[in-house]
DSSP file (Angstrom, degrees, kcal/mol; ACC not computed):
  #  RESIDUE AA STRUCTURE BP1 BP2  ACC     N-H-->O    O-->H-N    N-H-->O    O-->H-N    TCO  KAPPA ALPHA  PHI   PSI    X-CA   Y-CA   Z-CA
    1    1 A X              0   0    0      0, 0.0     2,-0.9     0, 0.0     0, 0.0   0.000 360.0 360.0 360.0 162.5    0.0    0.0    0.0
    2    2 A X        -     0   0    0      2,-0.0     2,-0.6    64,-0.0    61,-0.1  -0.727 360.0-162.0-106.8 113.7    1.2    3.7   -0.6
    3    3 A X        +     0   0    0     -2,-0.9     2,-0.3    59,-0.3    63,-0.1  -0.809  32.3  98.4-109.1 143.6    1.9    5.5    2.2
    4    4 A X        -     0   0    0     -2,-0.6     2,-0.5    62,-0.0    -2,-0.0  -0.981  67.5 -88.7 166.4 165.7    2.2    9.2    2.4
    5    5 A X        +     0   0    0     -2,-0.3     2,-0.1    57,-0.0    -2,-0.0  -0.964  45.8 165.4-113.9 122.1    0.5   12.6    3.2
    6    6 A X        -     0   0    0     -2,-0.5     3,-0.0     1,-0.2    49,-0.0  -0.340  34.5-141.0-115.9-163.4   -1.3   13.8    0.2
    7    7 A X        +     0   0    0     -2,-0.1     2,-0.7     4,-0.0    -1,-0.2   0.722  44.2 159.6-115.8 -64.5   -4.1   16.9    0.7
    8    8 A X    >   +     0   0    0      1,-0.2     3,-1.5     2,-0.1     6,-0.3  -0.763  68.4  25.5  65.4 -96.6   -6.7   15.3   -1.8
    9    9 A X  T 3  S+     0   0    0     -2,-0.7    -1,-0.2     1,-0.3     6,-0.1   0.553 128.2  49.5 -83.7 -16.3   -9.7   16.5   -1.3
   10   10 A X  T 3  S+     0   0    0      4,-0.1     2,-0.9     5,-0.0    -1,-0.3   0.065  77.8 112.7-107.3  16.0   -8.3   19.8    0.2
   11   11 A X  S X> S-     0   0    0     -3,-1.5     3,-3.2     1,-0.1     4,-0.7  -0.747  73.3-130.6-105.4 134.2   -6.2   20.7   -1.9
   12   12 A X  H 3> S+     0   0    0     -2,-0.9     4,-1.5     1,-0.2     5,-0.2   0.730 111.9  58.7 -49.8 -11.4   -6.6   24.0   -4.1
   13   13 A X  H 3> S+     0   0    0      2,-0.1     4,-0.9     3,-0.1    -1,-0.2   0.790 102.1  54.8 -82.2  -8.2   -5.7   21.7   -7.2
   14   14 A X  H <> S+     0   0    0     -3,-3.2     4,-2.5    -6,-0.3     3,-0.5   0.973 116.3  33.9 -61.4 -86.2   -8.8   19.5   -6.3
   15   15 A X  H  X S+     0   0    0     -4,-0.7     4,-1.4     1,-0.3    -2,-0.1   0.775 113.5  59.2 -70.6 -24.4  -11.4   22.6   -6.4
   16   16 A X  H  X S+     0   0    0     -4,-1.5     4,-1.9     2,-0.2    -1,-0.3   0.937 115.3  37.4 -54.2 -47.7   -9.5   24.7   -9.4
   17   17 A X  H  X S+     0   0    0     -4,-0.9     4,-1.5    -3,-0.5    -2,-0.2   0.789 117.2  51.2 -83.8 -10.1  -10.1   21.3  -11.8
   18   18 A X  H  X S+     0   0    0     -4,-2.5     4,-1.8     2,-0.2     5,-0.2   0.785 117.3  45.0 -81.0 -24.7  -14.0   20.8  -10.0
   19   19 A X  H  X S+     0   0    0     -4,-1.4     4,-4.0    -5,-0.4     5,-0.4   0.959 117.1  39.7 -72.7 -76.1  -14.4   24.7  -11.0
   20   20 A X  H  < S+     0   0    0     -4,-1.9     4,-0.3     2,-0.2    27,-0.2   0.600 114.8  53.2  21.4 -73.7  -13.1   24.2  -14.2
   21   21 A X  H >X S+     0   0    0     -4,-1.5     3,-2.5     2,-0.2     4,-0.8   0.990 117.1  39.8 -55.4 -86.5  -15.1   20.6  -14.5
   22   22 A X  H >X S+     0   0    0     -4,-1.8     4,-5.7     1,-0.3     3,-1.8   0.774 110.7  60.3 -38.6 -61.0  -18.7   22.5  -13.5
   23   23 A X  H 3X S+     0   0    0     -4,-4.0     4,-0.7     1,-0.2    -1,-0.3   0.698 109.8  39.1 -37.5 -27.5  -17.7   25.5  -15.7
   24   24 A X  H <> S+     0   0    0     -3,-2.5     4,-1.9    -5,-0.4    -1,-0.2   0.803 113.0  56.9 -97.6 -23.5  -17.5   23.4  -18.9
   25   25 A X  H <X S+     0   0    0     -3,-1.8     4,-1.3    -4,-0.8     5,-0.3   0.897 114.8  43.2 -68.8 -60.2  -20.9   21.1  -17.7
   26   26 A X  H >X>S+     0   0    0     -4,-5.7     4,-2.1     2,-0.2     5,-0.6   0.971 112.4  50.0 -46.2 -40.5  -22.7   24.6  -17.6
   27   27 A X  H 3X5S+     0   0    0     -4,-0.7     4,-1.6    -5,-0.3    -1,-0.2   0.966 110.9  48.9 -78.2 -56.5  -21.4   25.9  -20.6
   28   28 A X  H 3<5S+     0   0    0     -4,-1.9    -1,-0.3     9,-0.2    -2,-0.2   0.557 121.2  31.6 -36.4 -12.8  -22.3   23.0  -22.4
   29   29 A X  H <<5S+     0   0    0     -4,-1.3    -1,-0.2    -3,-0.5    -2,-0.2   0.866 125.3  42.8-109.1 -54.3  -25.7   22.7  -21.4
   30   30 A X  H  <5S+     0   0    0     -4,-2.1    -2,-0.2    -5,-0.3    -3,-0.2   0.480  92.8  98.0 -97.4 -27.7  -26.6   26.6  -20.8
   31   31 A X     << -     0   0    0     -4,-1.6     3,-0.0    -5,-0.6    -4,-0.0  -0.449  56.9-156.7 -92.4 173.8  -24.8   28.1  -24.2
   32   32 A X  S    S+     0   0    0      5,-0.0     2,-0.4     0, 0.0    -1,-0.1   0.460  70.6  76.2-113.7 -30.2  -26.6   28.9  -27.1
   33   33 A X  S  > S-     0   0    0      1,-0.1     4,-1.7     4,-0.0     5,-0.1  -0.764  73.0-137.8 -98.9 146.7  -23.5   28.6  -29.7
   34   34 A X  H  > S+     0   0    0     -2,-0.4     4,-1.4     2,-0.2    -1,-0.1   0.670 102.5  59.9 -76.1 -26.3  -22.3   25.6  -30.6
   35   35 A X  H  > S+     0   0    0      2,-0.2     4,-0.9     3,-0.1    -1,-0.2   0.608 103.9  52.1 -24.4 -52.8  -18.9   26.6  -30.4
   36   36 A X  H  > S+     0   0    0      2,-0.2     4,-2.0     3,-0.1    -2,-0.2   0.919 110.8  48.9 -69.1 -37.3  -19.5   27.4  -26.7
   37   37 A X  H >X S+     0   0    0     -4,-1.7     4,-1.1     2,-0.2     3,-1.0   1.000 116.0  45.4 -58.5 -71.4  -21.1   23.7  -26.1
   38   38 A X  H 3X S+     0   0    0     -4,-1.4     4,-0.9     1,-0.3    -1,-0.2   0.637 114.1  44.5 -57.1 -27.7  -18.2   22.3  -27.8
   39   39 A X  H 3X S+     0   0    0     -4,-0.9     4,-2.3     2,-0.2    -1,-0.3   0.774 109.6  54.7 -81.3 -44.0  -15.6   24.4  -26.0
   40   40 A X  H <X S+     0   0    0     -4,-2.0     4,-1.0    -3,-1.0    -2,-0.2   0.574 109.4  54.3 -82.3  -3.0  -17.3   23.9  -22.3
   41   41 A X  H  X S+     0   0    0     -4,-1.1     4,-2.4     2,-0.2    -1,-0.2   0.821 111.4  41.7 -77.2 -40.0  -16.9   19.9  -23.3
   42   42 A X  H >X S+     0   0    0     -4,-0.9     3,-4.6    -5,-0.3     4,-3.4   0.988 113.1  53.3 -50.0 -61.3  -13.1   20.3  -24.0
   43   43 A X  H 3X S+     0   0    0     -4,-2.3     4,-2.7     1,-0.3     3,-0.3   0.843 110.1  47.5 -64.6 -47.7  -12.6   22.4  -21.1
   44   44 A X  H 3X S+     0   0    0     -4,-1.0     4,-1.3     1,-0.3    -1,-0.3   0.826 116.1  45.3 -64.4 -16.4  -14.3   19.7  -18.6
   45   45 A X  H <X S+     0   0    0     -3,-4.6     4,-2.8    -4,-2.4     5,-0.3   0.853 107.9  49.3-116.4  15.7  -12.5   17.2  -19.9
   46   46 A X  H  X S+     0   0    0     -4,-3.4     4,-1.7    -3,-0.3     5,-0.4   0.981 111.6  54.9 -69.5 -43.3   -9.4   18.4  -20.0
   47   47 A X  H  X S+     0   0    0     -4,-2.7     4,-1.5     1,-0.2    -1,-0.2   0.765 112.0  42.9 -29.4 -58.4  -10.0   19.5  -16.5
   48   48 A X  H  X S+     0   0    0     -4,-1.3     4,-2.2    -5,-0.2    -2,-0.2   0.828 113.5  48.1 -17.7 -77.3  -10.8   16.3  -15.5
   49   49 A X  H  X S+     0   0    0     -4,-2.8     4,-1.7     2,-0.2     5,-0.3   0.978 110.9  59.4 -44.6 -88.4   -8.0   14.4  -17.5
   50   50 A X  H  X S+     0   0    0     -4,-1.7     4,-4.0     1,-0.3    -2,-0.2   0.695 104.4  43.3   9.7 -77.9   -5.7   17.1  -15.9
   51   51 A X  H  X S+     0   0    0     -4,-1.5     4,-1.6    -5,-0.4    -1,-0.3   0.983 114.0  56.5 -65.6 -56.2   -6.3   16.4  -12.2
   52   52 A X  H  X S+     0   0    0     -4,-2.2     4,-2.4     1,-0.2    -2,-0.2   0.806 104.8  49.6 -39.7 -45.3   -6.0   12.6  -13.1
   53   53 A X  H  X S+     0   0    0     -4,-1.7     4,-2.3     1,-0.2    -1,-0.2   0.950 114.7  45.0 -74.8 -54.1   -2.7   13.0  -14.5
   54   54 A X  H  X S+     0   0    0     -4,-4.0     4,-2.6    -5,-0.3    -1,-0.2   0.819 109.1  47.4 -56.7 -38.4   -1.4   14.8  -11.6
   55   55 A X  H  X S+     0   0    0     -4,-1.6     4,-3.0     1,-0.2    -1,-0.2   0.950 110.9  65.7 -70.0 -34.5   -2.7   12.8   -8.6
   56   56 A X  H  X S+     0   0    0     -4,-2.4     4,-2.8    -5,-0.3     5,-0.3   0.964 107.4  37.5 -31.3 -57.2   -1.1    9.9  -11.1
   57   57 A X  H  X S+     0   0    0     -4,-2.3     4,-1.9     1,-0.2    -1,-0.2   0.927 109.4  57.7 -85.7 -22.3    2.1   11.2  -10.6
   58   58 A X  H  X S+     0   0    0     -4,-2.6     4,-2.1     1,-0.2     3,-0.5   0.986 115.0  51.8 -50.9 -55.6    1.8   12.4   -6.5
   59   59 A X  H  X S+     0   0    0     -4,-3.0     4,-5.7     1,-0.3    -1,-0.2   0.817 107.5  40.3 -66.5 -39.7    1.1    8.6   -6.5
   60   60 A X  H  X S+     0   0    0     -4,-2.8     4,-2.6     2,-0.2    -1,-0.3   0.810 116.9  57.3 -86.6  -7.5    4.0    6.8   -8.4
   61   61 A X  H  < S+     0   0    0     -4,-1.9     4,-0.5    -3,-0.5     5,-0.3   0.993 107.2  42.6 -55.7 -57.0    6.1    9.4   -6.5
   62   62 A X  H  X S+     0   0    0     -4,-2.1     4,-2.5     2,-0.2     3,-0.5   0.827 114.8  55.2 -37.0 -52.1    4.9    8.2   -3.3
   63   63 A X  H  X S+     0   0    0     -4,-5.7     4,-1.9     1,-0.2    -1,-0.2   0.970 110.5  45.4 -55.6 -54.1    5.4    4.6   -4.8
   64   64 A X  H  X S+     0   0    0     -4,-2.6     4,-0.9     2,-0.2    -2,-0.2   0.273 112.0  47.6 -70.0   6.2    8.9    5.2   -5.6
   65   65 A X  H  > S+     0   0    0     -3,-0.5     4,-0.8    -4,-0.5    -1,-0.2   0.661 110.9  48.2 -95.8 -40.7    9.8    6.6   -2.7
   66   66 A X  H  X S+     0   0    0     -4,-2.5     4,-2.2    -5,-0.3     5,-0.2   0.970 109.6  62.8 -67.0 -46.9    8.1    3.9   -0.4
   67   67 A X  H >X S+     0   0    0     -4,-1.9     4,-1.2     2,-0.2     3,-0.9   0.895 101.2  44.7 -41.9 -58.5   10.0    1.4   -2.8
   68   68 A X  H >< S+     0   0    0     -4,-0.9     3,-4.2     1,-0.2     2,-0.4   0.781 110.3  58.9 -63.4 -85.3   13.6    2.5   -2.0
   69   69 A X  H 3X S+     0   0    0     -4,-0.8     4,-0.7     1,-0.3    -1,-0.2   0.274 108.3  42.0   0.9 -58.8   12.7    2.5    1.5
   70   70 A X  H <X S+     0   0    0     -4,-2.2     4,-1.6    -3,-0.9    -1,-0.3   0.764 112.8  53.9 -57.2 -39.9   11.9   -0.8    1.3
   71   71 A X  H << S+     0   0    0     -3,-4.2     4,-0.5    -4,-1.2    -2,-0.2   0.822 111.2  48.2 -52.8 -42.0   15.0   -1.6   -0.9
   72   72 A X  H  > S+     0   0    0     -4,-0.3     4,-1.0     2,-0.2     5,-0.2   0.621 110.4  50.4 -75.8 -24.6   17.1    0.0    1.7
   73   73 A X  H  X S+     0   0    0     -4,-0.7     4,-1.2    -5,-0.3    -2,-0.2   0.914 118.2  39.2 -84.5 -37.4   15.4   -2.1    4.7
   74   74 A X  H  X S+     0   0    0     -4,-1.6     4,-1.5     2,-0.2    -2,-0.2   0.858 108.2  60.1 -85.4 -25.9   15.9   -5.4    2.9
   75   75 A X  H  > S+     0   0    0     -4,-0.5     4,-1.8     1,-0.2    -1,-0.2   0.921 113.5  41.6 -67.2 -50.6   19.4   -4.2    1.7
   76   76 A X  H  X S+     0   0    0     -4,-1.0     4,-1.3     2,-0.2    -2,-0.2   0.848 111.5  56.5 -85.6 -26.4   20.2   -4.0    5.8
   77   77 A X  H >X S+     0   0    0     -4,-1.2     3,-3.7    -5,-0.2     4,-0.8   0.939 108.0  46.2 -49.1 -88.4   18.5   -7.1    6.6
   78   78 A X  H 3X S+     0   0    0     -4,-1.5     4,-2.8     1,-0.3    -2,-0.2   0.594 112.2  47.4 -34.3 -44.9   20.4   -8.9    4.3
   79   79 A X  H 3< S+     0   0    0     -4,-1.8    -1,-0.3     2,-0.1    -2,-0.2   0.736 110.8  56.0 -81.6 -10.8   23.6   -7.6    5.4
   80   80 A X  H X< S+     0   0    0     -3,-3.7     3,-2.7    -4,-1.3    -2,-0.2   0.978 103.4  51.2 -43.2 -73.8   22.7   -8.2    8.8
   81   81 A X  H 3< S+     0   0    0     -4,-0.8    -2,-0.1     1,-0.3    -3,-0.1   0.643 114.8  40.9 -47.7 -46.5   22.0  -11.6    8.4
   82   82 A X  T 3< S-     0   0    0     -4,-2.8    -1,-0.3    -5,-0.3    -2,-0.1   0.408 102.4-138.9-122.2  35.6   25.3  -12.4    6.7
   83   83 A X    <   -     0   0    0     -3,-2.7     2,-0.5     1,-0.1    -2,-0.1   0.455  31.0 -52.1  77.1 161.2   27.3  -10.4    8.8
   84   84 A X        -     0   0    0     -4,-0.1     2,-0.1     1,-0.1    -1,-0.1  -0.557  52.4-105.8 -79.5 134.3   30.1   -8.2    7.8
   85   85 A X        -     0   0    0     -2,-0.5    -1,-0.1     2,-0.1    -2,-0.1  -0.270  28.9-116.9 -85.8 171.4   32.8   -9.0    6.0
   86   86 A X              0   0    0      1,-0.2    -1,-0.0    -2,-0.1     0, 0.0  -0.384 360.0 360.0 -93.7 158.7   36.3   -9.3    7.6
   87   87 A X              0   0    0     -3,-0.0    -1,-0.2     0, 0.0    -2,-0.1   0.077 360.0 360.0-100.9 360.0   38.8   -6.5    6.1
Protein backbone atom coordinates (compact mmCIF):
# COMPACT_ATOMS: atom_id res chain seq x y z
CA UNK A 1 0.00 0.00 0.00
CA UNK A 2 1.19 3.73 -0.64
CA UNK A 3 1.95 5.52 2.23
CA UNK A 4 2.17 9.17 2.39
CA UNK A 5 0.54 12.56 3.24
CA UNK A 6 -1.32 13.77 0.17
CA UNK A 7 -4.06 16.90 0.72
CA UNK A 8 -6.70 15.31 -1.85
CA UNK A 9 -9.73 16.50 -1.35
CA UNK A 10 -8.31 19.83 0.23
CA UNK A 11 -6.20 20.72 -1.86
CA UNK A 12 -6.56 24.00 -4.12
CA UNK A 13 -5.68 21.71 -7.24
CA UNK A 14 -8.77 19.54 -6.35
CA UNK A 15 -11.40 22.61 -6.37
CA UNK A 16 -9.47 24.70 -9.43
CA UNK A 17 -10.08 21.35 -11.81
CA UNK A 18 -13.96 20.76 -9.97
CA UNK A 19 -14.41 24.71 -10.97
CA UNK A 20 -13.07 24.20 -14.21
CA UNK A 21 -15.11 20.57 -14.50
CA UNK A 22 -18.69 22.48 -13.55
CA UNK A 23 -17.74 25.55 -15.73
CA UNK A 24 -17.52 23.36 -18.94
CA UNK A 25 -20.87 21.14 -17.73
CA UNK A 26 -22.70 24.64 -17.63
CA UNK A 27 -21.43 25.90 -20.60
CA UNK A 28 -22.26 23.03 -22.44
CA UNK A 29 -25.74 22.66 -21.36
CA UNK A 30 -26.61 26.64 -20.82
CA UNK A 31 -24.82 28.15 -24.17
CA UNK A 32 -26.63 28.89 -27.13
CA UNK A 33 -23.49 28.65 -29.75
CA UNK A 34 -22.35 25.57 -30.61
CA UNK A 35 -18.85 26.57 -30.37
CA UNK A 36 -19.46 27.41 -26.74
CA UNK A 37 -21.07 23.65 -26.14
CA UNK A 38 -18.21 22.27 -27.79
CA UNK A 39 -15.56 24.38 -25.97
CA UNK A 40 -17.27 23.85 -22.31
CA UNK A 41 -16.86 19.95 -23.33
CA UNK A 42 -13.05 20.33 -24.03
CA UNK A 43 -12.59 22.42 -21.07
CA UNK A 44 -14.32 19.75 -18.63
CA UNK A 45 -12.54 17.20 -19.87
CA UNK A 46 -9.45 18.44 -20.01
CA UNK A 47 -9.98 19.52 -16.52
CA UNK A 48 -10.81 16.25 -15.51
CA UNK A 49 -8.01 14.43 -17.48
CA UNK A 50 -5.68 17.15 -15.92
CA UNK A 51 -6.28 16.39 -12.15
CA UNK A 52 -6.01 12.62 -13.07
CA UNK A 53 -2.71 12.96 -14.54
CA UNK A 54 -1.43 14.79 -11.62
CA UNK A 55 -2.68 12.84 -8.61
CA UNK A 56 -1.14 9.87 -11.06
CA UNK A 57 2.13 11.23 -10.62
CA UNK A 58 1.83 12.36 -6.52
CA UNK A 59 1.08 8.59 -6.48
CA UNK A 60 4.05 6.83 -8.42
CA UNK A 61 6.15 9.40 -6.54
CA UNK A 62 4.88 8.15 -3.26
CA UNK A 63 5.39 4.56 -4.79
CA UNK A 64 8.91 5.22 -5.56
CA UNK A 65 9.77 6.60 -2.71
CA UNK A 66 8.13 3.86 -0.40
CA UNK A 67 9.99 1.39 -2.76
CA UNK A 68 13.59 2.46 -1.99
CA UNK A 69 12.72 2.48 1.52
CA UNK A 70 11.87 -0.80 1.32
CA UNK A 71 15.00 -1.59 -0.90
CA UNK A 72 17.15 -0.03 1.72
CA UNK A 73 15.40 -2.07 4.72
CA UNK A 74 15.86 -5.36 2.88
CA UNK A 75 19.40 -4.20 1.65
CA UNK A 76 20.22 -3.99 5.84
CA UNK A 77 18.46 -7.13 6.58
CA UNK A 78 20.45 -8.92 4.32
CA UNK A 79 23.60 -7.60 5.35
CA UNK A 80 22.69 -8.20 8.75
CA UNK A 81 22.04 -11.60 8.37
CA UNK A 82 25.30 -12.44 6.70
CA UNK A 83 27.31 -10.35 8.80
CA UNK A 84 30.12 -8.21 7.76
CA UNK A 85 32.80 -8.96 5.97
CA UNK A 86 36.31 -9.33 7.60
CA UNK A 87 38.78 -6.55 6.13
Amino acid sequence: MIKGVTKGVKSTEFWVSLVGMLGGIVCTLFAEAQWAQVAGAILSAVCGKSYADSRKTVKAALALGAAKVDAARIAGEATEAVGKPKE
